[in-house]
C-alpha positions as CSV (number, residue, x, y, z in Angstrom):
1,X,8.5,-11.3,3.4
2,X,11.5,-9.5,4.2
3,X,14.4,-10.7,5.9
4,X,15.0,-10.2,9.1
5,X,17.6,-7.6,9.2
6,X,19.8,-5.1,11.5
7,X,19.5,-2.0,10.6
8,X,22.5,0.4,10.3
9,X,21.1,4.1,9.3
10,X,22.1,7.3,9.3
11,X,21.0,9.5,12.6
12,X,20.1,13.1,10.1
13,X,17.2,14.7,11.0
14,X,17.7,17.0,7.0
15,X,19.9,17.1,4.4
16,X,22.1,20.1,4.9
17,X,22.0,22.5,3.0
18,X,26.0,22.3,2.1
19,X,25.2,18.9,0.6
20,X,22.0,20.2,-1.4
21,X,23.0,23.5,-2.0
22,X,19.8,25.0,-0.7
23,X,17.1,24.0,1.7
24,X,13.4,23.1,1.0
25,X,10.6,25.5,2.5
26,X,9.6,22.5,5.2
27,X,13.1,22.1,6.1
28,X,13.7,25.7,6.7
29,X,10.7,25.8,8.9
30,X,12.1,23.3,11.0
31,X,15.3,25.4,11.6
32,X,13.1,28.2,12.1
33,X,11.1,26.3,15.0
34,X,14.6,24.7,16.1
35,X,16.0,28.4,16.9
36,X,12.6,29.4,19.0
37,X,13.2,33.5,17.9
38,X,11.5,35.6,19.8
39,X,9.1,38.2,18.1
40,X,10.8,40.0,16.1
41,X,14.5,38.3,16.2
42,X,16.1,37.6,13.6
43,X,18.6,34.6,13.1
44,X,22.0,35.1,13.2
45,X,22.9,33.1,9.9
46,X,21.5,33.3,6.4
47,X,19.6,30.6,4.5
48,X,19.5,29.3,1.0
49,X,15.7,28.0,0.6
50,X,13.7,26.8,-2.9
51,X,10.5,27.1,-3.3
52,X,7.1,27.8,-5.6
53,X,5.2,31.0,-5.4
54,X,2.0,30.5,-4.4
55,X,0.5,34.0,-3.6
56,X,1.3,37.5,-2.8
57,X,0.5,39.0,1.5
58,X,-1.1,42.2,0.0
59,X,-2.6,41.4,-3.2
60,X,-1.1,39.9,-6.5
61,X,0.0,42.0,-9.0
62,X,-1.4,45.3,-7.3
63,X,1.7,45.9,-4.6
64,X,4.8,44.0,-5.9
65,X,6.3,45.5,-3.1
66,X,4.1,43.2,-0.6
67,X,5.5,39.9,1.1
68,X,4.8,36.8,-0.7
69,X,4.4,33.4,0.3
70,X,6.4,29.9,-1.0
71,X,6.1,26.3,-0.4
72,X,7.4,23.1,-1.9
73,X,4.5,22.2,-4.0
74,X,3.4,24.7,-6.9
75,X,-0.6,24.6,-6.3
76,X,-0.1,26.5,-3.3
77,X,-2.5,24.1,-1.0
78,X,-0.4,25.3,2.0
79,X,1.7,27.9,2.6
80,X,4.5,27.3,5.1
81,X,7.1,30.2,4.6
82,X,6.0,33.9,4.5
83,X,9.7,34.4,2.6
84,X,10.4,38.0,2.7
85,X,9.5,41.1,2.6
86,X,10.7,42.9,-1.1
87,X,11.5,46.3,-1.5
88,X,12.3,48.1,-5.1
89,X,15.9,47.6,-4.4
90,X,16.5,43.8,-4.2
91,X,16.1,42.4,-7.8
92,X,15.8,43.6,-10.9
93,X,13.4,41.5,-12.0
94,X,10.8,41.6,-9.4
95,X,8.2,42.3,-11.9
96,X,8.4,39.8,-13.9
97,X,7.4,37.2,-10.6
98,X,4.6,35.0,-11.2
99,X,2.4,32.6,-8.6
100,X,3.7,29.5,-9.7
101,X,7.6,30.7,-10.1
102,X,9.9,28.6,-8.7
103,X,12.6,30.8,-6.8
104,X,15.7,30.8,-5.1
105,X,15.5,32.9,-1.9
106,X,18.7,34.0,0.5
107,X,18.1,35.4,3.7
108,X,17.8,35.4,7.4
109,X,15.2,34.2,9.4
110,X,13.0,36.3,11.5
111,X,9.7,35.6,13.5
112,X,7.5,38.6,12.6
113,X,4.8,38.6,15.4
114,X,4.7,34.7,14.9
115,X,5.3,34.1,11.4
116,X,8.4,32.7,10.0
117,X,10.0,35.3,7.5
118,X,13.3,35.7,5.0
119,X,14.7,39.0,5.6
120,X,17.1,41.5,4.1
121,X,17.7,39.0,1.5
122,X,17.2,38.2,-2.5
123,X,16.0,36.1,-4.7
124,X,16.4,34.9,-8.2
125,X,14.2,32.8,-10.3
126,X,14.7,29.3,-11.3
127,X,14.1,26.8,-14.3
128,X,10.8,24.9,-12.9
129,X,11.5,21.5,-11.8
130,X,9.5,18.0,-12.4
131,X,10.4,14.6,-10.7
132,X,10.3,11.3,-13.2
133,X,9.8,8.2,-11.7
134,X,9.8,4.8,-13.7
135,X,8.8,1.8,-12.2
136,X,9.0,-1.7,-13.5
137,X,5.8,-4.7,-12.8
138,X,6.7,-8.1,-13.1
139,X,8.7,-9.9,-15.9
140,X,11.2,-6.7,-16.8
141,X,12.9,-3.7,-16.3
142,X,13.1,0.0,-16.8
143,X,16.2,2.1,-17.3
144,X,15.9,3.8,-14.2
145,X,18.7,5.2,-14.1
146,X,16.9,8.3,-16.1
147,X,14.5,9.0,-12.6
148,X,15.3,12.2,-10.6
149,X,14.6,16.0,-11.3
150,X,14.4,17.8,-14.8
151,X,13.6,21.5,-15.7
152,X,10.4,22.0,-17.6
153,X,10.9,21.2,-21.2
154,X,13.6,18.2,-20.4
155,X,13.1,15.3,-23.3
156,X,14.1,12.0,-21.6
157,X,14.3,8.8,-23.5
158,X,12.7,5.9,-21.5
159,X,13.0,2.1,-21.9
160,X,10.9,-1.0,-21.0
161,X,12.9,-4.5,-21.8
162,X,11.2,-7.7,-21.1
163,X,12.3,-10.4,-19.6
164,X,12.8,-14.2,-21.3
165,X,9.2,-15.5,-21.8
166,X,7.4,-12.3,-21.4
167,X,6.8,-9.3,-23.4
168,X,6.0,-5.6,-23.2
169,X,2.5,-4.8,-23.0
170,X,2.1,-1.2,-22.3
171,X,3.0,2.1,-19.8
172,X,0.7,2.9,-16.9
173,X,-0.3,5.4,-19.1
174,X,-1.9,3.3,-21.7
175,X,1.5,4.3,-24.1
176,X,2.0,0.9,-25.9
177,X,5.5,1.9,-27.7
178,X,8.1,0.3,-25.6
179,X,11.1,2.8,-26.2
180,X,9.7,6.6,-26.5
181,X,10.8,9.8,-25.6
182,X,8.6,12.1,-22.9
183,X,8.9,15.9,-22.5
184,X,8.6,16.5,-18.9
185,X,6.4,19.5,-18.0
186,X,5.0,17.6,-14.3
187,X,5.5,15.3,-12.1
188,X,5.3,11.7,-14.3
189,X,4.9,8.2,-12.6
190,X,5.0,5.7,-15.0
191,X,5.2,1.7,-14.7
192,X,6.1,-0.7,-17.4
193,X,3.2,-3.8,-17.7
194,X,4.7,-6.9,-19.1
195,X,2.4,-10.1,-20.6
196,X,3.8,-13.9,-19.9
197,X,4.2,-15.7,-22.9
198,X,2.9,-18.4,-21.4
199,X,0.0,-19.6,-19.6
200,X,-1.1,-18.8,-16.3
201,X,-3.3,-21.4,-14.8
202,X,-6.4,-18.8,-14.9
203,X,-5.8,-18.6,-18.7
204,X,-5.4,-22.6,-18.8
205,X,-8.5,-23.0,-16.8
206,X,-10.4,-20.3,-19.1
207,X,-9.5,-22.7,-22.1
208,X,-10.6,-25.9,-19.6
209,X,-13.8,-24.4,-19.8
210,X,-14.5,-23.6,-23.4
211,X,-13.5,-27.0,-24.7
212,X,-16.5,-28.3,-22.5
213,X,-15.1,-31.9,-22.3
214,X,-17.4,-34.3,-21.1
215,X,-16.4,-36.8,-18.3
216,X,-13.4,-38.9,-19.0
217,X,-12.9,-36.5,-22.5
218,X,-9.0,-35.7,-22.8
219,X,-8.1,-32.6,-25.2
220,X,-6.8,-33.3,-28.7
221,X,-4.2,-30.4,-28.1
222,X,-1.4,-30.3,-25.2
223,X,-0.7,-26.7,-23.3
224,X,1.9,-25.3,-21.4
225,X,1.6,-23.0,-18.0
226,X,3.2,-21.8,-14.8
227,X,2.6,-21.6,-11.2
228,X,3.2,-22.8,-8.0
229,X,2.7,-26.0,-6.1
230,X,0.3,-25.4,-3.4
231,X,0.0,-29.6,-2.3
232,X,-0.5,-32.9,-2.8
233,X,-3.9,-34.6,-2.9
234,X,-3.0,-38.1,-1.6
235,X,-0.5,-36.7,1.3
236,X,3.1,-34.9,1.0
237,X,5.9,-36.8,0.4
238,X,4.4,-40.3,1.2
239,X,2.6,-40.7,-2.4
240,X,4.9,-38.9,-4.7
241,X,3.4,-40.8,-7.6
242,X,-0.1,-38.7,-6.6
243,X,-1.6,-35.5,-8.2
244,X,-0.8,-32.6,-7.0
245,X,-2.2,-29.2,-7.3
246,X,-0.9,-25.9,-9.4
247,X,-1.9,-22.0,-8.9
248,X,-0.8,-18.8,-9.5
249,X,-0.3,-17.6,-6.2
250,X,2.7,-19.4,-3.8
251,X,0.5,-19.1,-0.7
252,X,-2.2,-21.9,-1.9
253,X,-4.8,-20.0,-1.0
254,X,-6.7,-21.5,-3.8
255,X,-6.4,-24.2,-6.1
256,X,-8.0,-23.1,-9.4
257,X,-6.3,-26.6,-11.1
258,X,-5.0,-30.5,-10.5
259,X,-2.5,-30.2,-12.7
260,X,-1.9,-33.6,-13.6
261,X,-1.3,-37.3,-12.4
262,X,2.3,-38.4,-11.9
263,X,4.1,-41.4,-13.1
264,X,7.3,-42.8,-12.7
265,X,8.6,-41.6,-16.0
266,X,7.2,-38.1,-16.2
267,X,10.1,-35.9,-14.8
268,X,13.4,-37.1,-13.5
269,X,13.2,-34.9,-10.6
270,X,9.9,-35.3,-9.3
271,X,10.6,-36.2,-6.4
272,X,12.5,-33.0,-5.4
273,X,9.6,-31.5,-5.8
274,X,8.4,-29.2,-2.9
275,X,5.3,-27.6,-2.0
276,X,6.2,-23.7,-3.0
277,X,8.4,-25.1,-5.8
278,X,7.5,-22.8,-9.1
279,X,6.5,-25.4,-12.4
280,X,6.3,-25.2,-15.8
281,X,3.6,-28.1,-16.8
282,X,2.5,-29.4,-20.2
283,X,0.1,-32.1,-21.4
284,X,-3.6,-32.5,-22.4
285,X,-6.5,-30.8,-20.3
286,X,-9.1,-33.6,-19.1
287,X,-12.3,-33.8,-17.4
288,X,-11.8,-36.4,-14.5
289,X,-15.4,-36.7,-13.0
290,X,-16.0,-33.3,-13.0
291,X,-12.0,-31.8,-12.1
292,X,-10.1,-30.2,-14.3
293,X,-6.9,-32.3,-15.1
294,X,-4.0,-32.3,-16.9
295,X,-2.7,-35.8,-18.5
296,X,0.1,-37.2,-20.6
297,X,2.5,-34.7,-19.9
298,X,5.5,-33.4,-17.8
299,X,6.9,-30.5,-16.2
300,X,10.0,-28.9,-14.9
301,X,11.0,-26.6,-11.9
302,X,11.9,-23.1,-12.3
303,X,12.8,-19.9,-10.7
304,X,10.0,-17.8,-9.5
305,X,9.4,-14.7,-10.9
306,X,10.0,-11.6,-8.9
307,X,8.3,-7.9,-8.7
308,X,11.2,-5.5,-9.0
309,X,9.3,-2.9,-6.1
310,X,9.9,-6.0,-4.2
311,X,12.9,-6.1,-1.4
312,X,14.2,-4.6,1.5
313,X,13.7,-0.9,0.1
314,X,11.3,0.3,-2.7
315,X,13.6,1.9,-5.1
316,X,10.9,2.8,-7.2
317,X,9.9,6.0,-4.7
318,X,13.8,7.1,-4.2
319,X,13.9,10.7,-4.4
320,X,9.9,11.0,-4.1
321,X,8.3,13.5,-1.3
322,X,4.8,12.7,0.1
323,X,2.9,14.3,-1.9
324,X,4.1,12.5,-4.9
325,X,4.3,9.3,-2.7
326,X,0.9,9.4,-2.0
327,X,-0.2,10.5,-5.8
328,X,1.7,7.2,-6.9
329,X,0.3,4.9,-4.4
330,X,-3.4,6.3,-5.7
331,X,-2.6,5.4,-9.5
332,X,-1.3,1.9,-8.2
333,X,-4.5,0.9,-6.3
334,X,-7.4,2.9,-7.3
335,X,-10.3,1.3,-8.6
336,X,-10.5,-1.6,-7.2
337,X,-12.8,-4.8,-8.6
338,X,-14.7,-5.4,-5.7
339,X,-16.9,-7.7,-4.4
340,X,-20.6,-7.6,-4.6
341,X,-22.3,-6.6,-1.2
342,X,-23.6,-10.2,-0.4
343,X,-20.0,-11.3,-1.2
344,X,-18.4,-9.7,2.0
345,X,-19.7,-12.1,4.1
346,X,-16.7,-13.6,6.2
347,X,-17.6,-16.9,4.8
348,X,-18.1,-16.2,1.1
349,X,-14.7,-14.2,1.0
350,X,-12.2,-16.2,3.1
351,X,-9.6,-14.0,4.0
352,X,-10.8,-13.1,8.2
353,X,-10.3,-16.9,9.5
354,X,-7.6,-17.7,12.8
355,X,-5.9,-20.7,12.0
356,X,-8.3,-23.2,13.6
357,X,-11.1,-22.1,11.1
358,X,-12.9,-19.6,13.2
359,X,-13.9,-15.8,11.9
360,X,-11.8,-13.5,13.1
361,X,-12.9,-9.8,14.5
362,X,-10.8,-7.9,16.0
363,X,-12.9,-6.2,18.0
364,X,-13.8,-9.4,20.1
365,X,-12.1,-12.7,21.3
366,X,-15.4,-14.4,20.1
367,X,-14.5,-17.5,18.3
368,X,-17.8,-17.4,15.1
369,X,-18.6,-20.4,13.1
370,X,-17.8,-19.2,9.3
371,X,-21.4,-19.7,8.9
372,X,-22.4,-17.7,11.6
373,X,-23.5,-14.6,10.0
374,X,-26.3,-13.0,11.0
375,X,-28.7,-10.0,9.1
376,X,-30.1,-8.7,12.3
377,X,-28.7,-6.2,14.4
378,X,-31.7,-7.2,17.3
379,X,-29.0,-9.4,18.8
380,X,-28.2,-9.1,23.0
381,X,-25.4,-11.7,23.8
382,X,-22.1,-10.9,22.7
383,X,-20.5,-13.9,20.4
384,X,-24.1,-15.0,19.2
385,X,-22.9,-14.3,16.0
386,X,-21.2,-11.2,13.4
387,X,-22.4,-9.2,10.6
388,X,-20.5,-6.9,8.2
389,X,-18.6,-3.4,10.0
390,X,-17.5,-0.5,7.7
391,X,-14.5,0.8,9.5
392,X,-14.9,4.2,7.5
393,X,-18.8,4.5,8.4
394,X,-20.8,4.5,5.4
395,X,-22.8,7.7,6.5
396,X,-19.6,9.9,6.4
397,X,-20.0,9.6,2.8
398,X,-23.7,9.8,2.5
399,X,-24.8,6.2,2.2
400,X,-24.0,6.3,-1.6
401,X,-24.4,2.7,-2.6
402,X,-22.8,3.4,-5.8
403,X,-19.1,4.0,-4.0
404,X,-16.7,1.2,-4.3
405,X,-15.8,1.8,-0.6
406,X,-19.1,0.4,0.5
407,X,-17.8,-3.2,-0.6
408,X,-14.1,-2.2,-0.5
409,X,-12.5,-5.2,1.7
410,X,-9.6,-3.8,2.8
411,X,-11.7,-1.9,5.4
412,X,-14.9,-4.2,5.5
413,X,-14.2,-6.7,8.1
414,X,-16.4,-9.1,10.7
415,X,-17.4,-7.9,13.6
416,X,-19.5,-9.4,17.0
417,X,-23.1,-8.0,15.9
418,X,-23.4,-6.2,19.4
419,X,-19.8,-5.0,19.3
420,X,-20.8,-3.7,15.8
421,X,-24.1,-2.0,17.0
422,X,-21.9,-0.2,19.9
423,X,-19.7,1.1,17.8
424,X,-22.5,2.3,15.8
425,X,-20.4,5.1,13.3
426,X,-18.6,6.8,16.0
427,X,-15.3,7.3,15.0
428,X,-12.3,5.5,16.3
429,X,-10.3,7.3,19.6
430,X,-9.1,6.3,22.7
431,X,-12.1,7.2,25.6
432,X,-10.9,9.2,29.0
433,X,-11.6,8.0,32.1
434,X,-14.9,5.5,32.8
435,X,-16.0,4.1,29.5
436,X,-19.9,3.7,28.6
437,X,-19.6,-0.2,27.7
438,X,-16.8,-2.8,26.9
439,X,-16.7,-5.6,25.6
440,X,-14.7,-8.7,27.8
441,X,-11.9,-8.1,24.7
442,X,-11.6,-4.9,26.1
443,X,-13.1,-2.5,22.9
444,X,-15.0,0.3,24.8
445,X,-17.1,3.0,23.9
446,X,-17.0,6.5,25.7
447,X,-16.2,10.1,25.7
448,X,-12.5,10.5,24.5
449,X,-10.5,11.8,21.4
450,X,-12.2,14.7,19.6
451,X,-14.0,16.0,22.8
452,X,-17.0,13.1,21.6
453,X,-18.3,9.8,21.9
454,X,-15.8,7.6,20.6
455,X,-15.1,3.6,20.0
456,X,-11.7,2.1,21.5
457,X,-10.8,-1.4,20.1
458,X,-7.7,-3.2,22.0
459,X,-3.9,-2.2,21.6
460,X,-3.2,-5.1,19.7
461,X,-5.3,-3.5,16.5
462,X,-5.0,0.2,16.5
463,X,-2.3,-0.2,14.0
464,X,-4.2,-2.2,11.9
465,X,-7.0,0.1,11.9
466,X,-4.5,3.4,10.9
467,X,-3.0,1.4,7.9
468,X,-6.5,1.1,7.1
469,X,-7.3,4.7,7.3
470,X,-4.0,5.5,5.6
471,X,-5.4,3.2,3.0
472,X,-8.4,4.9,2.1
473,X,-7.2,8.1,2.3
474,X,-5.3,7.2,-0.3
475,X,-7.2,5.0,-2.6
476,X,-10.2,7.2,-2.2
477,X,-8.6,10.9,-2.1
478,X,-11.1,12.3,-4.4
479,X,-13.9,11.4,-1.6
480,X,-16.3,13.4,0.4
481,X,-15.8,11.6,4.0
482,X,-17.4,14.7,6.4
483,X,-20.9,13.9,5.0
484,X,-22.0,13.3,8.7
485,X,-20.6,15.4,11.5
486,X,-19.2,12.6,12.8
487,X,-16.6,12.1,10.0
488,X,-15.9,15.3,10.2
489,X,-14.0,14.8,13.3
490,X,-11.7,12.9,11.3
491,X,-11.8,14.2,7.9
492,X,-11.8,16.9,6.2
493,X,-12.4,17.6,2.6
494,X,-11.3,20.6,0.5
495,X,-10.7,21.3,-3.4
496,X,-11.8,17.7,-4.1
497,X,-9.2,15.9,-1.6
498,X,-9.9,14.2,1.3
499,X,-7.2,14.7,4.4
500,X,-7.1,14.0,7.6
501,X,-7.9,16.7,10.9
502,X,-4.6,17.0,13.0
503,X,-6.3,15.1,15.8
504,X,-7.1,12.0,13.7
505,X,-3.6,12.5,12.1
506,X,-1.9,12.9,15.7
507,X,-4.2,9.6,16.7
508,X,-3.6,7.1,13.8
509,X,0.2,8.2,13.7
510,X,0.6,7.4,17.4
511,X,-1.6,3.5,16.7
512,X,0.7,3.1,13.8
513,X,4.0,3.1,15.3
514,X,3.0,1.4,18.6
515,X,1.3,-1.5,16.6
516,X,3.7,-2.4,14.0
517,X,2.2,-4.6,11.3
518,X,0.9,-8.4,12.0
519,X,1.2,-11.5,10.3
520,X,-2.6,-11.3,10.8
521,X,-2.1,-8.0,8.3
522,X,0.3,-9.6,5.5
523,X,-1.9,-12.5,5.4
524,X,-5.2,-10.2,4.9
525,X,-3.6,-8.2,2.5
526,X,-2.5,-11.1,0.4
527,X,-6.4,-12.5,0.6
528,X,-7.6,-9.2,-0.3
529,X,-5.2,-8.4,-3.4
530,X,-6.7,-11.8,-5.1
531,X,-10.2,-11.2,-4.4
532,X,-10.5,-7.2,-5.7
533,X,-6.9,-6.8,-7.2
534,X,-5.4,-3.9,-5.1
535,X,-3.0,-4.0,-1.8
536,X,-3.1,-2.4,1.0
537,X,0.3,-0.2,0.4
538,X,0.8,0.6,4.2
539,X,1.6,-2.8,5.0
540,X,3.5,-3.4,2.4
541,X,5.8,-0.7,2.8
542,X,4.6,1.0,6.7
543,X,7.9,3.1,6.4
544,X,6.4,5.4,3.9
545,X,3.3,6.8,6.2
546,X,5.9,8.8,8.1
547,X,7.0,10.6,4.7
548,X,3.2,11.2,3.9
549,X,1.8,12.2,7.1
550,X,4.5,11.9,9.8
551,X,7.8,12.5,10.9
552,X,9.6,12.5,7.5
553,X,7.0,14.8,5.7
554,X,8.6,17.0,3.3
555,X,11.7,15.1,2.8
556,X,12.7,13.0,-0.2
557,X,12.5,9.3,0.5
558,X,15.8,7.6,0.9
559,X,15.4,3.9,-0.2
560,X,17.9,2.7,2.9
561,X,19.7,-0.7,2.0
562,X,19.9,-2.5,5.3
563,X,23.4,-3.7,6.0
564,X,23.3,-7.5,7.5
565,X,25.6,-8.3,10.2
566,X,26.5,-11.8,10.9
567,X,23.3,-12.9,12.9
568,X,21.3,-12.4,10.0
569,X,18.5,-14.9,9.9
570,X,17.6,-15.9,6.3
571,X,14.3,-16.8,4.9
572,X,13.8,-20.6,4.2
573,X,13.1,-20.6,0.3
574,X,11.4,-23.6,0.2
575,X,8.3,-25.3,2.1
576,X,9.4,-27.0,5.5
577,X,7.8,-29.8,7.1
578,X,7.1,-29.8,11.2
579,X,5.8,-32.5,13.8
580,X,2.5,-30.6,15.8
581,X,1.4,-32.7,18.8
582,X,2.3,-35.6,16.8
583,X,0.7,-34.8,13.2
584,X,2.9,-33.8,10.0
585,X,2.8,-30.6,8.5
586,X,3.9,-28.6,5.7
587,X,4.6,-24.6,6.5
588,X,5.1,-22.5,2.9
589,X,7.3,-19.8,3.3
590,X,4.8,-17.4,4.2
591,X,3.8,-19.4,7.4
592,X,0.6,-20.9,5.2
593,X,0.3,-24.3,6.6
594,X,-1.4,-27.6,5.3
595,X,-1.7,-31.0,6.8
596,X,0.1,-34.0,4.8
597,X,-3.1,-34.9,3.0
598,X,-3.2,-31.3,1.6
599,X,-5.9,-29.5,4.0
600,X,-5.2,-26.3,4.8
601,X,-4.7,-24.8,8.5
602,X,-6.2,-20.9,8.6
């Protein structure tokens, strides 16, 4: 969680080309729309733009004498800026120009029957350009001070140092050598993996198992791990003397271990210690009727360790544009573990419950029973029960079983069977006029966005379902989503990459920034991560959809600090304990709360 902060940014709509020296091709073109030429106009200034080659008007190399088109990215997937028209006379080395040059053009602007052009200007070719970003996981750092722009051929020397108790594992890349030296002919994203050289309480609970102690049975060696209090079995802080639980996650979503039983003499400062509070434990594993224990031993409090991509702006995309935004985000959370099909059941997976137990849809106010799952879609009565709803509908992609996305939770979610049947796999919109059916949460079906029969769910969760969308348009570029005609309305798929129509783009834009993101959202995200290993980037970090797909598109992502002024409201650091209608609770930072006997409250 962030702070809460008061923002003081800059109000620039581009970088100006003074400061830069030169302006890219989308940032020209909006100057170009900004002056609204007239056909054929021309603008009364000239402009310095950069830019790759990506084909030639007339035919490439027949008329070198043709117009020729440049854009910020070398593959040429779009072509924003028809430049300007050459003749024999305005470089000498026109002939040597290649698609896939990157070039320097100078020139004015003009609006030749519609489309932007760079007249009676020049240009001159320039080194090629690649953007190295290094990024650092948890227990270390990078020398980052190496990431920005380097012509082709550039050898930089990069670094990974690990922090105390952890070591260097490897680069993104598989690259095990800690220090080495890369020649930069692309675009590189790399992040440093670091091991603990400790325990976690998965490993200690992998060893717990192995030994196959019988009951009562203590281990003849003692082991040391980390992780985080999550509570106390016999109530928090009346029975400080009780066990108390360890995992590696702070929210205490689970509680893989009870650690071990405290006694008067095993720490001096047990009893400053909080739910939340991060511990290094060591003793001997024993089998306690069944539970995994750990006896005889002692632990101490320590700082918790902390992702550097964490805070209030992700350093690790400064200078990025979308396009390598998005192609970072993919390496980061592709291939995701997931679950088995069975498994995404709201009851086997945990992570859709409202904080007095019952499954949450969001397309519904029905309050389910976590056991109230039900196979068949036969069902009349709204709230009789829920079944599993594929927010991307599994027929835009051909009802391939095989695809992760078919048990991919970040966009599998509960839903009221009848709701779920309505929606059937139209795709999301907002309906005009009468709608066909609602529901009494106000979801309705009817003719709407995309000139078709669409599904509306309430205001509160149209930004949820964008960052989902955003979300698998990332994690699943490389899909084929327009396998029905339906998807089609809201993908599109060319080359082997999955995009969005301008419509759907326009739509899930518009949800996004009216809905900004929900506890509901963080808290999903978290329970998704542990059970198939991948987040949800868009609620993480919602700023960077506008530099993908919206407002900021084209221009390099500035990782603002947020100033704090003297109302500032600071994070508590450490669990807190509140009276509810007379019963004590304990609230971890993230808002996960527990009753003083160690129950927790969903």
């Amino acid at each position: 969680m962030r702070k809460l902060w008061i923002m003081v940014l800059a109000s620039l709509l581009w970088v100006s080309a003074t400061a830069a020296d030169y302006y890219t091709v989308a940032q020209v073109m909006e100057i170009y729309a900004g002056l609204g030429l007239g056909t054929g106009a021309t603008s009364s200034g000239s402009y310095t733009v950069r830019g790759y080659v990506t084909r030639w008007y007339s035919g490439y190399p027949n008329y070198q004498n043709g117009d020729f088109y440049i854009d910020d990215t070398a593959d040429g997937s779009t072509s924003l800026l028809e430049c300007f028209r050459l003749t024999a006379g305005e470089t000498a080395d026109q002939r040597k120009l290649e698609v896939g040059e990157y070039v320097e053009v100078n020139g004015k602007l003009k609006n030749y029957n519609g489309r932007a052009e760079i007249v009676n200007g020049t240009f001159r070719v320039m080194p090629k350009t690649f953007t190295l970003t290094l990024i650092a996981g948890v227990g270390g750092s990078v020398n980052s001070s190496v990431n920005g722009e380097y012509e082709s051929g550039t050898k930089v020397t990069i670094t990974a140092t690990p922090d105390a108790d952890y070591s260097f594992l490897q680069w993104s890349d598989g690259n095990k050598e800690a220090t080495r030296t890369l020649t930069i002919t692309e675009d590189i994203t790399l992040r440093a993996e670091f091991k603990a050289d400790f325990l976690t309480i998965a490993d200690l609970m992998t060893i717990y198992n192995s030994l196959g102690l019988s009951s009562g049975s203590v281990s003849a060696d003692s082991y040391t791990a980390r992780g985080y209090v999550t509570y106390w079995k016999n109530g928090y802080p009346q029975y400080q003397n009780g066990d108390f639980f360890v995992d590696d996650y702070a929210d205490g979503s689970t509680s893989l271990l009870e650690c071990f039983r405290l006694t008067a003499g095993d720490a001096a400062d047990k009893r400053k210690l909080e739910v939340g509070e991060y511990v290094e434990i060591n003793g001997q594993l024993q089998n306690y009727y069944g539970r995994a224990e750990m006896v005889n031993g002692t632990f101490r409090v320590l700082a918790a360790p902390q992702d550097p991509g964490s805070g209030d702006c992700y350093s690790a995309y400064e200078g990025m544009k979308g396009p390598q935004i998005l192609e970072a985000l993919y390496e980061q959370i592709k291939d995701p573990d997931t679950v088995t099909y069975y498994n995404l059941r709201a009851d086997k997976t945990g992570v859709d419950y409202r904080a007095n137990g019952t499954v949450w849809d969001i397309y519904t106010d029905c309050a389910f029973a976590s056991n109230g799952y039900c196979y068949s879609v036969d069902v009349t009565e709204e709230c009789e029960c829920y079944n599993r709803e594929h927010m991307v509908p599994q027929s835009w992609w051909g009802n391939d079983n095989s695809k992760r996305m078919r048990t991919d939770l970040h966009h599998v979610i509960p839903a009221d069977a009848v709701t779920n049947n309505k929606r059937s796999n139209n795709p999301y919109g907002e309906v005009s006029g009468t709608p066909e059916w609602s529901n009494t949460a106000g979801s309705k079906v009817g003719s709407g966005t995309y000139s078709t029969t669409v599904f509306e769910p309430a205001d509160e969760y149209k930004g949820d379902i964008a960052r989902v969308y955003f979300y698998m348009l990332t994690c699943y570029k490389d899909q084929n989503f327009t396998q029905h005609w339906k998807g089609q309305k809201v993908f599109t798929y060319s080359n082997g990459t999955a995009s969005l129509t301008s419509a759907a783009k326009s739509l899930f834009l518009k949800w996004h920034r009216n809905d900004p993101v929900s506890e509901k959202e963080i808290e999903r995200n978290n329970g998704v991560e542990r059970l198939q290993g991948n987040r949800n980037p868009y609620v993480d970090m919602p700023e960077l959809v506008e530099y993908i797909w919206g407002s900021n598109a084209g221009k390099a992502y500035v990782c603002e600090v947020a100033t704090a002024v003297d109302n500032t409201v600071e994070q508590e650091t450490r669990a807190v304990k509140i009276l509810e209608n007379g019963v004590l609770l304990i609230v971890l930072p993230d808002g996960t709360r527990y009753t003083a006997t160690g129950v927790r409250l969903r």
